[in-house]
N, CA, C and O atoms as a GROMACS GRO file, in nm:
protein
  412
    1UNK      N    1  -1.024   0.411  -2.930
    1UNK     CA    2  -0.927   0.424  -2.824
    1UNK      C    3  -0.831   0.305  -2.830
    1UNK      O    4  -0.885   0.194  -2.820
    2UNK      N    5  -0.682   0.309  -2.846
    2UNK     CA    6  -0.607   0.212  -2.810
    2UNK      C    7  -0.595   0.154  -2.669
    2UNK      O    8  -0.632   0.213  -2.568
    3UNK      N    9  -0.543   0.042  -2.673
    3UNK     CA   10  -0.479  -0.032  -2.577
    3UNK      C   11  -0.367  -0.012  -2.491
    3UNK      O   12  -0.329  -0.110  -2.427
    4UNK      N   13  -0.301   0.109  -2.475
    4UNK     CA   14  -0.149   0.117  -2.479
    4UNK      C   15  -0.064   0.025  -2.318
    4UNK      O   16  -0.126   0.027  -2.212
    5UNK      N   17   0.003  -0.009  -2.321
    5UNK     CA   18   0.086  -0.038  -2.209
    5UNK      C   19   0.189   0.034  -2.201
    5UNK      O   20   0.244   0.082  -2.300
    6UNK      N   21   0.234   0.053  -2.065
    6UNK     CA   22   0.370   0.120  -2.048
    6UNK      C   23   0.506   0.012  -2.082
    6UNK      O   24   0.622   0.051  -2.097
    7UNK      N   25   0.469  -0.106  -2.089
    7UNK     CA   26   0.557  -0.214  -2.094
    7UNK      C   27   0.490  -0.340  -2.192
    7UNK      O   28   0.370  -0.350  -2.218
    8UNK      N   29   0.612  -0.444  -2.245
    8UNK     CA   30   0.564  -0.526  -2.343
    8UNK      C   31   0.506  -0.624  -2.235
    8UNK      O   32   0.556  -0.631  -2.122
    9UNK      N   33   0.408  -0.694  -2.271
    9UNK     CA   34   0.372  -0.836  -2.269
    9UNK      C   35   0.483  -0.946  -2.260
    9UNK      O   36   0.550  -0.939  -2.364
   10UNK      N   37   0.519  -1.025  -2.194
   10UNK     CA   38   0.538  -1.112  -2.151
   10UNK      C   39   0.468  -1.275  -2.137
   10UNK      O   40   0.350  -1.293  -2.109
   11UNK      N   41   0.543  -1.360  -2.155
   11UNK     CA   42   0.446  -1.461  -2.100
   11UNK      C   43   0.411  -1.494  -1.965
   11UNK      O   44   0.315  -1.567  -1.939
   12UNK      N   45   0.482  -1.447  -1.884
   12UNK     CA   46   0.451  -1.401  -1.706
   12UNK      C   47   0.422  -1.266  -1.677
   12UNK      O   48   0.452  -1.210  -1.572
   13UNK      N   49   0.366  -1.216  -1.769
   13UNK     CA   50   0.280  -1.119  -1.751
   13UNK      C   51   0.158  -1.128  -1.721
   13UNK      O   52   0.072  -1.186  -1.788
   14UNK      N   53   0.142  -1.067  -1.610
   14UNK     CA   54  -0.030  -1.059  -1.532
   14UNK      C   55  -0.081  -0.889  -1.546
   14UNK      O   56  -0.024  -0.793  -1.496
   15UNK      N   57  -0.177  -0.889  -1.613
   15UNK     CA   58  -0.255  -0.737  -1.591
   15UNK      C   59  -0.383  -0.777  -1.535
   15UNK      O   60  -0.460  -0.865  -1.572
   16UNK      N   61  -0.391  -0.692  -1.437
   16UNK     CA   62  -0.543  -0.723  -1.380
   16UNK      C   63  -0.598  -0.546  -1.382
   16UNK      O   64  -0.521  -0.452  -1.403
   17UNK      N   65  -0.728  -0.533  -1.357
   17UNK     CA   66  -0.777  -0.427  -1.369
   17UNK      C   67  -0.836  -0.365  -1.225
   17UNK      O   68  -0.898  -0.442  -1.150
   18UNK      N   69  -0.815  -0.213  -1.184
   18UNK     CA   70  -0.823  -0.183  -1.060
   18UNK      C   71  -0.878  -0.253  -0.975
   18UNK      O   72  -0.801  -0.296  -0.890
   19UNK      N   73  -0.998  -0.287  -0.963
   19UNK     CA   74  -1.117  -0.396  -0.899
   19UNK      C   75  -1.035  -0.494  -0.849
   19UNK      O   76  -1.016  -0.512  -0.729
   20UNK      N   77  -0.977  -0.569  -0.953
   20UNK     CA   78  -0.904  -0.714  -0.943
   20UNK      C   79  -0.779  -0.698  -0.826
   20UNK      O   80  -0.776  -0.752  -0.716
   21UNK      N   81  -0.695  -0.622  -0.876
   21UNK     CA   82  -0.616  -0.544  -0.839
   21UNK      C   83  -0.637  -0.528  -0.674
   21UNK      O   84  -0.569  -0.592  -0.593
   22UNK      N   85  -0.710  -0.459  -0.648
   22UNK     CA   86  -0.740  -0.443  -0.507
   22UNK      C   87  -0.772  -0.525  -0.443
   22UNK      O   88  -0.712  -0.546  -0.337
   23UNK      N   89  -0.875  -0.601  -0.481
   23UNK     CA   90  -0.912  -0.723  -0.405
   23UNK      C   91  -0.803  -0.805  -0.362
   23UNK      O   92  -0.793  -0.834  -0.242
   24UNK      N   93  -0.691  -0.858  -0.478
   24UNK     CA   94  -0.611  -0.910  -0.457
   24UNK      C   95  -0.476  -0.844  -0.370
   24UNK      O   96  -0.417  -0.902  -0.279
   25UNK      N   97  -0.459  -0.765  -0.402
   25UNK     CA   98  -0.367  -0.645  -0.279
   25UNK      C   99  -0.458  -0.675  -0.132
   25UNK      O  100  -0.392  -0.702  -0.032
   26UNK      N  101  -0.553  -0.672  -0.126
   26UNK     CA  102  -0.650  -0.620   0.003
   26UNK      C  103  -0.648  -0.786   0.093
   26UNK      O  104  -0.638  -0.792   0.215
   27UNK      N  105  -0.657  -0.877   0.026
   27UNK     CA  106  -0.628  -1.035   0.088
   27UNK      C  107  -0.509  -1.063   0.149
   27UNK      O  108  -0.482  -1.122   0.254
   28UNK      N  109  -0.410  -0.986   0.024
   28UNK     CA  110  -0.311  -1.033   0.076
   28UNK      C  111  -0.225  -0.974   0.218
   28UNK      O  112  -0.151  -1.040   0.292
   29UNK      N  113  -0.257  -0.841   0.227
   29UNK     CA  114  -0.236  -0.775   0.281
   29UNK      C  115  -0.299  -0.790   0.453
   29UNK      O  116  -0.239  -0.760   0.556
   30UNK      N  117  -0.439  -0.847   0.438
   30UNK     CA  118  -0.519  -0.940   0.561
   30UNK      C  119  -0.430  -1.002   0.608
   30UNK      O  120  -0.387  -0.999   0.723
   31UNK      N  121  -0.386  -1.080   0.491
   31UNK     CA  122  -0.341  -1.232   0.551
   31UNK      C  123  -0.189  -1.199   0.619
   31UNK      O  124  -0.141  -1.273   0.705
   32UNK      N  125  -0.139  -1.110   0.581
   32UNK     CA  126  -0.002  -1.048   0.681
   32UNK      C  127  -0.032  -0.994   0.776
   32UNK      O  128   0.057  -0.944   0.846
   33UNK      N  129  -0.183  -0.982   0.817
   33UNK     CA  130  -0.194  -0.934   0.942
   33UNK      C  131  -0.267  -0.784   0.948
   33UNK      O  132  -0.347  -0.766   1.039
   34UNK      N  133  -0.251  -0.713   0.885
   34UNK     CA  134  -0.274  -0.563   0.859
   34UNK      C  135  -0.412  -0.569   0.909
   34UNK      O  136  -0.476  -0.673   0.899
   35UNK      N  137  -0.466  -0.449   0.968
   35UNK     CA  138  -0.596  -0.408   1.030
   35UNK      C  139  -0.680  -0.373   0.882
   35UNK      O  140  -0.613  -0.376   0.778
   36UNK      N  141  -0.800  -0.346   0.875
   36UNK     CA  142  -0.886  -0.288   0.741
   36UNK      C  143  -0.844  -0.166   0.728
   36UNK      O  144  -0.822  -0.130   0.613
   37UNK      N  145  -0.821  -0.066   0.841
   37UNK     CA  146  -0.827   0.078   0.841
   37UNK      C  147  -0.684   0.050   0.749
   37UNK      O  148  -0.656   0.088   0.635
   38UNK      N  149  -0.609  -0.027   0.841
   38UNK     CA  150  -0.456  -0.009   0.688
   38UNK      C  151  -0.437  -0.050   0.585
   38UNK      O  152  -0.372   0.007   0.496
   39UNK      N  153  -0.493  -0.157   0.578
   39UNK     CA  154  -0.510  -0.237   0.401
   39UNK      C  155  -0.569  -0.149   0.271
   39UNK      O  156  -0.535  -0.152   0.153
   40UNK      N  157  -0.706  -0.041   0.364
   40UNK     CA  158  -0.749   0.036   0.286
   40UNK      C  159  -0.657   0.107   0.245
   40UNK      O  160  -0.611   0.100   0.131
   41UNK      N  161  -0.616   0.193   0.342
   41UNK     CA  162  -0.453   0.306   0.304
   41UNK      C  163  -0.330   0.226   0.204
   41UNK      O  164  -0.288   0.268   0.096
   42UNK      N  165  -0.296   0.128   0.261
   42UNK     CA  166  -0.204   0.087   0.219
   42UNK      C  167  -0.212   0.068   0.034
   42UNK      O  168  -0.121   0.099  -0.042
   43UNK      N  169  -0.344   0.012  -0.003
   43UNK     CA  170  -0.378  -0.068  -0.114
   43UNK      C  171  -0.414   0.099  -0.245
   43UNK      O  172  -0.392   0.112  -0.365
   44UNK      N  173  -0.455   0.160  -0.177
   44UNK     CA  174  -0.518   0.285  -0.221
   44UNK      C  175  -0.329   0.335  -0.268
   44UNK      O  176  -0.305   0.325  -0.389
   45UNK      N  177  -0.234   0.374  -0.194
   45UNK     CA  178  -0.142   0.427  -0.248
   45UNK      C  179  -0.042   0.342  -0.354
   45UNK      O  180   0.027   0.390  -0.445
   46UNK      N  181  -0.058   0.186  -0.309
   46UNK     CA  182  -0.013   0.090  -0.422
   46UNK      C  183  -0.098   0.114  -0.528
   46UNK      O  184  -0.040   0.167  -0.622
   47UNK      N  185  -0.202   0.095  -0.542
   47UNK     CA  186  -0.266   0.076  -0.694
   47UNK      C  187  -0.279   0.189  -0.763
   47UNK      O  188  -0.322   0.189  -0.878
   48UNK      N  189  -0.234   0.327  -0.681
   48UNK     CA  190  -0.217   0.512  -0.754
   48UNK      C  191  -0.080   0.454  -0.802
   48UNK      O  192  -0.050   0.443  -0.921
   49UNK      N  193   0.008   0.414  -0.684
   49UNK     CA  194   0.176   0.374  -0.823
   49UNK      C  195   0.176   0.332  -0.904
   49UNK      O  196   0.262   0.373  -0.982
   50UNK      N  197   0.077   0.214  -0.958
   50UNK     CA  198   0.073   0.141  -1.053
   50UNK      C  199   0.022   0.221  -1.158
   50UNK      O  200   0.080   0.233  -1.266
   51UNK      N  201  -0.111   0.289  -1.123
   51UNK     CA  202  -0.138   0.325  -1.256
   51UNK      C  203  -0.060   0.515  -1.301
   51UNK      O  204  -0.087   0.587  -1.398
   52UNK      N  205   0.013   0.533  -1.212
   52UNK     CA  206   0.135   0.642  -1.207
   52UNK      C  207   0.241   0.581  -1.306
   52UNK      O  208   0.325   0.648  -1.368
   53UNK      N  209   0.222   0.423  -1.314
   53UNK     CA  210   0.328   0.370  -1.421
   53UNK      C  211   0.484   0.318  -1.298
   53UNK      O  212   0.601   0.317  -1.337
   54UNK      N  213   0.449   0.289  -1.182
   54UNK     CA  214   0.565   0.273  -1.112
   54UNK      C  215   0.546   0.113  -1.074
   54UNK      O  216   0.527   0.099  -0.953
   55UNK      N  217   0.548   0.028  -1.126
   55UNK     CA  218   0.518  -0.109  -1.118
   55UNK      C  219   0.601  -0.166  -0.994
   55UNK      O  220   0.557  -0.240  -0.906
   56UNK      N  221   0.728  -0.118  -1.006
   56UNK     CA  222   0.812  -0.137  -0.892
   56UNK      C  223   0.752  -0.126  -0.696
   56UNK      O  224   0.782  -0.205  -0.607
   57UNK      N  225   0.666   0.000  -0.684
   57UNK     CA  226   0.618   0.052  -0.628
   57UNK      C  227   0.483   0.008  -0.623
   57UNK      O  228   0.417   0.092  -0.561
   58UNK      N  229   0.404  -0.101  -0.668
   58UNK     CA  230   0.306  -0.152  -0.670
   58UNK      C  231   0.234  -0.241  -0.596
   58UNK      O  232   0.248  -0.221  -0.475
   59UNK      N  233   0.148  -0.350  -0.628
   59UNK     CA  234   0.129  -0.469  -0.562
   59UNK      C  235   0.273  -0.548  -0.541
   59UNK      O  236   0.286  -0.607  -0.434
   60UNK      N  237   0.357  -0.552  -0.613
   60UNK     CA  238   0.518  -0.614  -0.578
   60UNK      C  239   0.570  -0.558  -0.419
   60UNK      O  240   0.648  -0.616  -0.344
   61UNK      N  241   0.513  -0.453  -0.399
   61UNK     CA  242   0.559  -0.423  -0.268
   61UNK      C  243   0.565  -0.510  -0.155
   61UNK      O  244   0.654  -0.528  -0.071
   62UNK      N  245   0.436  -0.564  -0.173
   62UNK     CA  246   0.383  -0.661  -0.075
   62UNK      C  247   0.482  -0.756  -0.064
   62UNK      O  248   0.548  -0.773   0.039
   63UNK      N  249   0.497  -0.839  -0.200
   63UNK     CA  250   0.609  -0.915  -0.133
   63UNK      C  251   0.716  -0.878  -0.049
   63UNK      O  252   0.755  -0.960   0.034
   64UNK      N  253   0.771  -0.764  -0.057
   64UNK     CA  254   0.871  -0.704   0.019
   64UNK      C  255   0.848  -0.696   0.184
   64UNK      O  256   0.906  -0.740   0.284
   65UNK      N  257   0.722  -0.607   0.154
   65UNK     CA  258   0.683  -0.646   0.319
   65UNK      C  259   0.627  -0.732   0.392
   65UNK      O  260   0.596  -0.724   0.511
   66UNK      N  261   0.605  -0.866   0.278
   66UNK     CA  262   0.620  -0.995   0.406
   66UNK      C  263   0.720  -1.041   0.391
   66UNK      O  264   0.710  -1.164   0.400
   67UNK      N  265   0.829  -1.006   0.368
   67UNK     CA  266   0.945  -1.050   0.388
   67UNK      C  267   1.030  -0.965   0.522
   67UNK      O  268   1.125  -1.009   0.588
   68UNK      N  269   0.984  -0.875   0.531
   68UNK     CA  270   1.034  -0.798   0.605
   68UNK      C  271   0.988  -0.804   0.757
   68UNK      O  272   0.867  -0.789   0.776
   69UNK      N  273   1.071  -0.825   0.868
   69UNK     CA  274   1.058  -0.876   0.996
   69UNK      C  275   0.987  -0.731   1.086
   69UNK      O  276   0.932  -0.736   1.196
   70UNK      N  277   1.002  -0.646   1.026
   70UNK     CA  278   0.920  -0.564   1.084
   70UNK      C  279   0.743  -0.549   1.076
   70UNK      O  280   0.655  -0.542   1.161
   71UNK      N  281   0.745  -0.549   0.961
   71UNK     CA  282   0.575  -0.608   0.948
   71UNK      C  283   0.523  -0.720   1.015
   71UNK      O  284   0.407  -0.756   0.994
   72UNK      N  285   0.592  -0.777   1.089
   72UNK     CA  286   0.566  -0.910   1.154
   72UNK      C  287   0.549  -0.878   1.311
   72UNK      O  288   0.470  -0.937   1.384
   73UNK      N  289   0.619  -0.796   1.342
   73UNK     CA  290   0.579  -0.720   1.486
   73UNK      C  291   0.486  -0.646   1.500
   73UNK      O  292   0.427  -0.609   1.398
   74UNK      N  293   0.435  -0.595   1.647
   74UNK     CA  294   0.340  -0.547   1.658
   74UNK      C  295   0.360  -0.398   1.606
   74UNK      O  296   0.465  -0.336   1.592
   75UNK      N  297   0.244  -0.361   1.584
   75UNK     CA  298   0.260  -0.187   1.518
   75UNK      C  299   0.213  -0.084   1.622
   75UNK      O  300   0.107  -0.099   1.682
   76UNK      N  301   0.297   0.024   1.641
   76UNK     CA  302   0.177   0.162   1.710
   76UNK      C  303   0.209   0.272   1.659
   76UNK      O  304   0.318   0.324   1.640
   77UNK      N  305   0.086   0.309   1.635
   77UNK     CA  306   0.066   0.457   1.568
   77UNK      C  307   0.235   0.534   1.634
   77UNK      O  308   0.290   0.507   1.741
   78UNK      N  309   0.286   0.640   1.518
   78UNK     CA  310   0.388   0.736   1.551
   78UNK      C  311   0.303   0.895   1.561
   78UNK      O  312   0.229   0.932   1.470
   79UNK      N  313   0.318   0.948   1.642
   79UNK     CA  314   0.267   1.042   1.680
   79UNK      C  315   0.359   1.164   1.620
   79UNK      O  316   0.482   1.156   1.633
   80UNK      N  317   0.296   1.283   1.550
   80UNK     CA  318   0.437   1.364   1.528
   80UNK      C  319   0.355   1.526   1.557
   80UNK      O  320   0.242   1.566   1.528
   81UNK      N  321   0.471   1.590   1.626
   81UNK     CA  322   0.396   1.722   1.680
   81UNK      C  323   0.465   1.852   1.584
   81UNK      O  324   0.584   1.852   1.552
   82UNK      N  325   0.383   1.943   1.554
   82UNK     CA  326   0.500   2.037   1.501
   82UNK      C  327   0.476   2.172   1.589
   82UNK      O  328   0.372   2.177   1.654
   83UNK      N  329   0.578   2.298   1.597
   83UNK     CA  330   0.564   2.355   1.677
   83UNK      C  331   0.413   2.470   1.663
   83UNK      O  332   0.368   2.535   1.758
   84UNK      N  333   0.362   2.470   1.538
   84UNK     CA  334   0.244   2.549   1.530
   84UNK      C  335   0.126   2.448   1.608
   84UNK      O  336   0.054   2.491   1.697
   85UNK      N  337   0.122   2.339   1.570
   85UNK     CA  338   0.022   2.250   1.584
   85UNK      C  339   0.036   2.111   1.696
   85UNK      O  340   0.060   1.997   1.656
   86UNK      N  341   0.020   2.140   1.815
   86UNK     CA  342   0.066   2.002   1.931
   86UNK      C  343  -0.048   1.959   1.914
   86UNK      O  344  -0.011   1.871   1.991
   87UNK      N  345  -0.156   1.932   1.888
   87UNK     CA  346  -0.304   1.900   1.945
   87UNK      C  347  -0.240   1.704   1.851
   87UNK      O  348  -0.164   1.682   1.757
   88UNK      N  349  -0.315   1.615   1.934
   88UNK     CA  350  -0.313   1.434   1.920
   88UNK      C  351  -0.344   1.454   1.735
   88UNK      O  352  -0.420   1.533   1.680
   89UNK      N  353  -0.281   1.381   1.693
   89UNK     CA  354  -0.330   1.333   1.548
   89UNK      C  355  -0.443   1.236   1.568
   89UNK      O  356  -0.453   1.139   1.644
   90UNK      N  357  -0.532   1.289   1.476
   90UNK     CA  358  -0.668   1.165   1.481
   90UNK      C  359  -0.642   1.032   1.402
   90UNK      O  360  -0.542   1.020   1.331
   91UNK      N  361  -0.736   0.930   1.416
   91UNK     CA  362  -0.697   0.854   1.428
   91UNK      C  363  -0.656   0.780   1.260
   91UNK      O  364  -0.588   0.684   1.226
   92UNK      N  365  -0.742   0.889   1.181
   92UNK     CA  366  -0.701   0.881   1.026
   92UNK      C  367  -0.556   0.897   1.003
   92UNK      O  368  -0.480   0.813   0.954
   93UNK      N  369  -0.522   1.037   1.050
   93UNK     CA  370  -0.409   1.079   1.024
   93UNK      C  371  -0.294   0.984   1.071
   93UNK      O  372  -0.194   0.971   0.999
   94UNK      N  373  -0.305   0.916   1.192
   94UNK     CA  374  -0.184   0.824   1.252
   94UNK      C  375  -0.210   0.763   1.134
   94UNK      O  376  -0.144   0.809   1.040
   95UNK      N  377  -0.313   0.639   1.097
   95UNK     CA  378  -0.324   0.581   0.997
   95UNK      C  379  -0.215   0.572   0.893
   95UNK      O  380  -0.130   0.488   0.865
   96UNK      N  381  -0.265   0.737   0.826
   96UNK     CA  382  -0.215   0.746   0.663
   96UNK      C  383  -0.061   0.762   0.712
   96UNK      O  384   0.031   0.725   0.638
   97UNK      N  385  -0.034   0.821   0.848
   97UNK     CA  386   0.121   0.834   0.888
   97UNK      C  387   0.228   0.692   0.873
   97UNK      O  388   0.331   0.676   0.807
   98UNK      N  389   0.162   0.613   0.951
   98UNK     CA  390   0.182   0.503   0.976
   98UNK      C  391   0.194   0.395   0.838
   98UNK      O  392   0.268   0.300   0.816
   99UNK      N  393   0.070   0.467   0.749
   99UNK     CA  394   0.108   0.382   0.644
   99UNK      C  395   0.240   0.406   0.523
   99UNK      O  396   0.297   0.317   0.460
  100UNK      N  397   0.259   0.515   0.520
  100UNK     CA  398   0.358   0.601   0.481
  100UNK      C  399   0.507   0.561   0.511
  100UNK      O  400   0.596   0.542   0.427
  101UNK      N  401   0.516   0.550   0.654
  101UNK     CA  402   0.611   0.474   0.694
  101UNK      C  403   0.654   0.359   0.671
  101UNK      O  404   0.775   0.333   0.674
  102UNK      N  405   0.550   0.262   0.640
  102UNK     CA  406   0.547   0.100   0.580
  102UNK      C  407   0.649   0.096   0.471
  102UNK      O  408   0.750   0.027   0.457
  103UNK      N  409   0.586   0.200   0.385
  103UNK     CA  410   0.608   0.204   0.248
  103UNK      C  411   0.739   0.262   0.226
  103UNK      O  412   0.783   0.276   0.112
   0.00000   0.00000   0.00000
């Protein structure tokens, strides 16, 4: 089995492997504040971009959103109704909603 990358090597090139990857997404993501229920969501759809080949869309995100003054305020679930279905979104679903929105 080869090695392949989607991109060359660099000398500021960092590859870490899913495990690594997460852990390090999942700290950083603490340390901006984020609840567990969202770090999980959040970290889970970054590290599918990455290995989707969207590097842009990755752990790099993060920097973006601690830069961003909205992640710094308080958060509340967005509630969304459609006309087949009014019944409360549970509390997963606000979640993955909410995280969606971040992103």
């Amino acid at each position: 089995m080869t090695n392949l990358t989607l991109d060359a090597d660099t000398p500021d090139t960092v590859r870490l492997n899913v495990s690594a990857a997460t852990e390090l997404g999942s700290r950083a993501l603490r340390w901006l504040g984020f609840p567990d229920d969202d770090v999980h969501i959040i970290i889970a759809q970054l590290i599918d971009n990455a290995l989707c080949g969207y590097p842009f869309a990755s752990l790099l995100r993060i920097l973006a959103m601690a830069q961003n003054d909205k992640v710094k305020q308080p958060r509340t679930p967005v509630l969304t109704r459609s006309k087949k279905n009014t019944k409360k979104m549970s509390e997963r679903e606000e979640h993955t909603y909410f995280a969606h929105l971040l992103l």
